[in-house]
N, C-alpha and C positions, 0 to 999 in steps of 0.2 A: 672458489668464490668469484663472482663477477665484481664487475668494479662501480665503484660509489652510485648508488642510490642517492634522489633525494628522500625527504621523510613522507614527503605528498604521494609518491609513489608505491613507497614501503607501505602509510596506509592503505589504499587502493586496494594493493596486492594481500596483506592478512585481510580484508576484510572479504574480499573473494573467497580467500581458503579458508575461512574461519568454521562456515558451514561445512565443509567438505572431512577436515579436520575432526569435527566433532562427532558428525556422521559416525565415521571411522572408530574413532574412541566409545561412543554409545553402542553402537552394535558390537564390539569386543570384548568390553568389558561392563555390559548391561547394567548400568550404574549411569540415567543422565547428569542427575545432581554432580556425585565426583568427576564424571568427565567434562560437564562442562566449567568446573572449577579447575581440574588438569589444561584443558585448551585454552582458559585464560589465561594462567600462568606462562606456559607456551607461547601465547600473543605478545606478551609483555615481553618473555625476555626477546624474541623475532625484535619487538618494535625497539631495542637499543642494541641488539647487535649487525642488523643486518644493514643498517645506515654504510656501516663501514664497505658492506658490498652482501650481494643474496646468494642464498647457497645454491648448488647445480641443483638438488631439488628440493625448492621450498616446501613444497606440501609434505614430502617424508620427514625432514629437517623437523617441521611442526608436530608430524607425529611422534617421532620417536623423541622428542624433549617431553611431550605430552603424556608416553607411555612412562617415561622415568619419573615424571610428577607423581602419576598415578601408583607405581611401583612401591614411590617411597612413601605416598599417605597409606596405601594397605600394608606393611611394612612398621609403621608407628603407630598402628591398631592391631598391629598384634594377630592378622589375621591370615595364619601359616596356610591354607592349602590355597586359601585366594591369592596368597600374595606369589607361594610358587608358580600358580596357573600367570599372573602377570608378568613376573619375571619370564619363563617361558614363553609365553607372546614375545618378549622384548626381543627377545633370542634370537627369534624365528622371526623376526621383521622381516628379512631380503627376502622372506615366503611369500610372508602376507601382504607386500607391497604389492606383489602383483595380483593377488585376492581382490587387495581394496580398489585396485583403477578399475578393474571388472565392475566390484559391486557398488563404486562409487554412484550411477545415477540413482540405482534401487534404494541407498544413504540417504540421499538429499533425497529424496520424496517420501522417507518414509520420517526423518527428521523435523521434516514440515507438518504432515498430517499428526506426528506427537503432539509439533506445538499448541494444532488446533484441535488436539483432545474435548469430546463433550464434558469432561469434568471440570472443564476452564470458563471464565467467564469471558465475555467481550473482549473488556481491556485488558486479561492476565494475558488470552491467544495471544492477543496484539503486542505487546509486553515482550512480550516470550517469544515471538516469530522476530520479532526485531535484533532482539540478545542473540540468538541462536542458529537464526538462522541468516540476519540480516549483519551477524558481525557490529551492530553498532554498541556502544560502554554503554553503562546503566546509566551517565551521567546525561550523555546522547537522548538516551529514550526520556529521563525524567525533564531534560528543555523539550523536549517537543511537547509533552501534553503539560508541561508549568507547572510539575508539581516538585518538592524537596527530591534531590537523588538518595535519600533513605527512604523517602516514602515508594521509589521505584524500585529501588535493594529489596524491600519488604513484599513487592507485589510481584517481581519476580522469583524472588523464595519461597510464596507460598504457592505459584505455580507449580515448581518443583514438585513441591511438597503434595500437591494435591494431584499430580501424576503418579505420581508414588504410590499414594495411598489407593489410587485407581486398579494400580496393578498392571498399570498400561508398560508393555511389550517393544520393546526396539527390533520393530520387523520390515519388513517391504509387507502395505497393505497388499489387502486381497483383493480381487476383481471387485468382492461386494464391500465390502470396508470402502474401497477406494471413491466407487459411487454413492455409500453414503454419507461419507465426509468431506468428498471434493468441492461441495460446498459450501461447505464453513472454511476449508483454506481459500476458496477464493473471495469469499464475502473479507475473511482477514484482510488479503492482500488488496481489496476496495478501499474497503476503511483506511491502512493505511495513506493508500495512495489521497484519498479525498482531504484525512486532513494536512498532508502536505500540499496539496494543491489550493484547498482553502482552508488557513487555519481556524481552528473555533474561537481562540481567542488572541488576546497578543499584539504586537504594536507591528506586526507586518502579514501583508495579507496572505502569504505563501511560506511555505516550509519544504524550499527548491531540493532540498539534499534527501527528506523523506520521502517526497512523490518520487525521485531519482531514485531511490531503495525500492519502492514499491513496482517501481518498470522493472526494476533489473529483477526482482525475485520473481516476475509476472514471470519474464525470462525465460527464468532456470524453471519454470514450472511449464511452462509450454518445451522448452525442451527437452523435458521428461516425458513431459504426454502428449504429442504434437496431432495424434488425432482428435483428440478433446475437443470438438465446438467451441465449447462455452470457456477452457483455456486461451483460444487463439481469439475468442469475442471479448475477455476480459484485457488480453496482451494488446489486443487492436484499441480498444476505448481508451486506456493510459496513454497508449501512443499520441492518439486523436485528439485527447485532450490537452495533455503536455506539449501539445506543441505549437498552443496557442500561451507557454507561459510567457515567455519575455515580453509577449503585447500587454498583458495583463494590468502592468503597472505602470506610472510614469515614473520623471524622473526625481523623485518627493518619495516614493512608495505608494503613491494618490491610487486607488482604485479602478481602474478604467473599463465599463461593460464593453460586453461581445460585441453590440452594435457599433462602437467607437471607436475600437481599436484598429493599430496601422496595421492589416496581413500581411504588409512587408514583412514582419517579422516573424511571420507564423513559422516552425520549420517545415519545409516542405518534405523532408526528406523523411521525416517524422510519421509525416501526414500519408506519402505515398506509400510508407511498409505499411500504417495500419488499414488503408484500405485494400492494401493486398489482402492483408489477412482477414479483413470482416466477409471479405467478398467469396473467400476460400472456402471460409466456415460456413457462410450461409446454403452456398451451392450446397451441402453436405444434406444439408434438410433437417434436420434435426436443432432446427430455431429457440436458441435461449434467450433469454434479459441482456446477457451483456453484449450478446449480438446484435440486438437490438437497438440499444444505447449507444453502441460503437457504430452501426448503421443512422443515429443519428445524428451523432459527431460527426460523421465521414459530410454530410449534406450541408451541417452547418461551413467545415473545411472545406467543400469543393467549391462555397462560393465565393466570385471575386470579389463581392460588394455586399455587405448588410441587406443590403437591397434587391440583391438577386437572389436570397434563400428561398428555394421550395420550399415554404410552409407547408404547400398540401399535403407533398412527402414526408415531411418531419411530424403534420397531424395524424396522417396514415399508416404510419411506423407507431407513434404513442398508442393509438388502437392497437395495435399489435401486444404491443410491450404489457398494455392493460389486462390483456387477455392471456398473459402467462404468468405475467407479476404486479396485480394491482395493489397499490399501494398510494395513501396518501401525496407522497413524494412525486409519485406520476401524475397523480394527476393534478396535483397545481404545474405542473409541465406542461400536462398537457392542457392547460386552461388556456396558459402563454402564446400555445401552438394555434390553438381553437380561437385565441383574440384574434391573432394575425391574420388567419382564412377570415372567420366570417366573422368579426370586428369585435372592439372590447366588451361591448354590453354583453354577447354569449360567453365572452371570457369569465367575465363578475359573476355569472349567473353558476358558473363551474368553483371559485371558489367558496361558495355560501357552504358553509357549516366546515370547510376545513383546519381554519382557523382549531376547531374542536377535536378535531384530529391530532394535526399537529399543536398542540397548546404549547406558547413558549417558543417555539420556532420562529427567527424573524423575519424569515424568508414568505411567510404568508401575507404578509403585512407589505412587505417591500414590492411582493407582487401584485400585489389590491393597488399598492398607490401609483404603478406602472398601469394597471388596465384602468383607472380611474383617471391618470393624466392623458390617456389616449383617448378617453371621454368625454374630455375637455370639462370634471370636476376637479376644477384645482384646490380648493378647501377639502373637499377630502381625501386627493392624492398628497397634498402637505400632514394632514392628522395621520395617515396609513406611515408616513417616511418615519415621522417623527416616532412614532409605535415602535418602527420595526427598531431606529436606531437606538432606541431604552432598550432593546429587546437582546440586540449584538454584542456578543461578548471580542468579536475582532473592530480597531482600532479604525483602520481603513476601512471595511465597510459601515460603519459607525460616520464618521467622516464624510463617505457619498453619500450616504442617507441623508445626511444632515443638510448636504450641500446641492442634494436635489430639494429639499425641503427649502432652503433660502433662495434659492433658482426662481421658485415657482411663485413666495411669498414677492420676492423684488418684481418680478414680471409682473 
């Protein structure tokens, strides 16, 4: 054993191996449900014994506690030839250890594209890629979307459950598997990231610890498949964006736009891998959305002043971006882009009828009353704030809504 951990560390470190662990466990004894009930058990007892000090190899350590979990629940089901094939396995660890470092990358990526099974929904993938894959409790996932942690117990069980009944296979996808659900694991691994970077609801604008899960899984998936475009354009855009978080806020939690904020704080260090990486993928030819997106974060980052953003390049890129993934959400983007070039009135004239689109969204609203103040209609950039801020379910931008709204009233 090494000597004293603290417990901040100890988490850190299962939550690393939590995925790797389970991989392992899934693929051996093809049973997700029991094994990822085996690797909790495992985690737990990890998180009070190894405070004392961590063992020479934590990941085996996790395994083979995990394998005796499992051992003993087939075992107290009564289920003789399953349980000597388990037992067996146990046996033969010092075998299969070296098995599983082999087929550990082939684990994790095929553990991820489980979680984002088409039999899943939205939030179960999300749910389920976060438990599973991201190491975080049930407790962890139900504060982040504010609902009961029974109601999260319940939504990751019937995931389970609904992989189960799928029939779905603990494999390394196939070349065509892989292409046709690499993007739903990376549309998962957006979502995450977006509502930690901006919560949907809740008394703080940012969930720093989820968008940090969401980079690090972007990670492990770009280091499984490092020629992927569209891997290293999603790994770049988290980067690009995340590292404008600490400007984000003041020192209230107060809301502070892109225009406003200090770049002192941007990290740069952040900024200079992910345009490594947009600029990698792009070269490749093979132009996707999030290359795109991450191309135009990279533009909003490269500038030193609000006031030295190429617009024309960030409106030239959104024609881009339209033209492989048009979607509502672009194009109120790109209306913002389109005000900047050639002035608010063509911006306003871009969002008419999206409101109808996105219905409910308050981001339509919030941006009507931004090309409307740049109009210089201040009666109806105050009606647009005040809209958007009924409309918000987060606390802080509820707050700047409001207080660009009494801005404009007192003026």
């Amino acid at each position: 054993m090494t000597e004293n951990v603290n417990m901040v560390g100890v988490d850190a470190l299962l939550r690393e191996l939590a995925s790797q662990v389970l991989a392992v466990m899934a693929r051996r004894y093809r049973d997700f449900a029991a094994a990822e009930d085996a690797v909790q058990e495992a985690l737990l007892a990890a998180a009070v014994q190894w405070v004392a000090g961590l063992p020479e190899n934590p990941r085996g350590w996790l395994i083979q506690v995990a394998s005796r979990r499992m051992t003993d629940a087939l075992r107290s089901e009564g289920a003789r030839r399953v349980r000597e094939a388990a037992v067996s396995l146990e046996h033969g660890y010092a075998v299969l250890a070296e098995l599983d470092e082999v087929a550990e990358r082939d684990d994790t990526l095929a553990l991820m594209f489980l979680c984002c099974h088409p039999a899943l929904s939205r939030g179960s993938a999300i749910a389920l890629t976060l438990r599973a894959v991201g190491g975080l409790t049930t407790a962890e996932i139900a504060r982040a979307f504010l609902v009961p942690e029974a109601t999260m117990a319940q939504r990751i069980s019937r995931a389970k459950q609904a992989i189960q009944s799928a029939g779905a296979r603990f494999v390394t996808p196939s070349r065509e598997e892989r292409a046709g659900r690499l993007g739903a694991v990376l549309h998962v691994l957006y979502l995450i990231f977006n509502e930690g970077y901006t919560a949907s609801a809740g008394a703080s604008l940012q969930r720093s610890d989820l968008a940090a899960e969401a980079v690090r899984l972007a990670r492990v998936v770009h280091g499984l498949l490092p020629e992927e475009p569209e891997v290293a354009g999603l790994l770049a855009l988290l980067l690009l964006t995340d590292a404008r978080r600490r400007a984000r806020t003041g020192v209230s939690g107060e809301a502070i736009p892109l225009d406003r904020q200090d770049r002192g704080l941007w990290d740069r260090g952040q900024i200079a891998e992910g345009v490594a990486l947009v600029s990698a993928a792009l070269r490749r030819g093979a132009v996707g959305p999030y290359q795109l997106q991450a191309a135009i974060a990279a533009v909003h980052d490269e500038a030193a002043r609000a006031e030295d953003t190429d617009w024309a390049q960030i409106l030239g890129l959104y024609d881009l971006l339209l033209r492989v993934a048009d979607s509502p959400v672009v194009r109120l983007n790109r209306a913002v882009a389109a005000a900047m070039v050639h002035g608010p009135a063509h911006g306003l004239e871009l969002v008419v009828g999206l409101e109808r689109e996105l219905k409910g969204n308050h981001r339509v609203e919030a941006v009507r009353g931004h090309l409307r103040e740049m109009a210089g209609d201040r009666e109806g950039a105050i009606a647009d704030y005040l809209k958007a801020a009924q409309r918000t379910g987060s606390l802080p931008e509820r707050n700047y809504l409001l207080g660009q709204a009494a801005r404009l009233w007192e003026g």
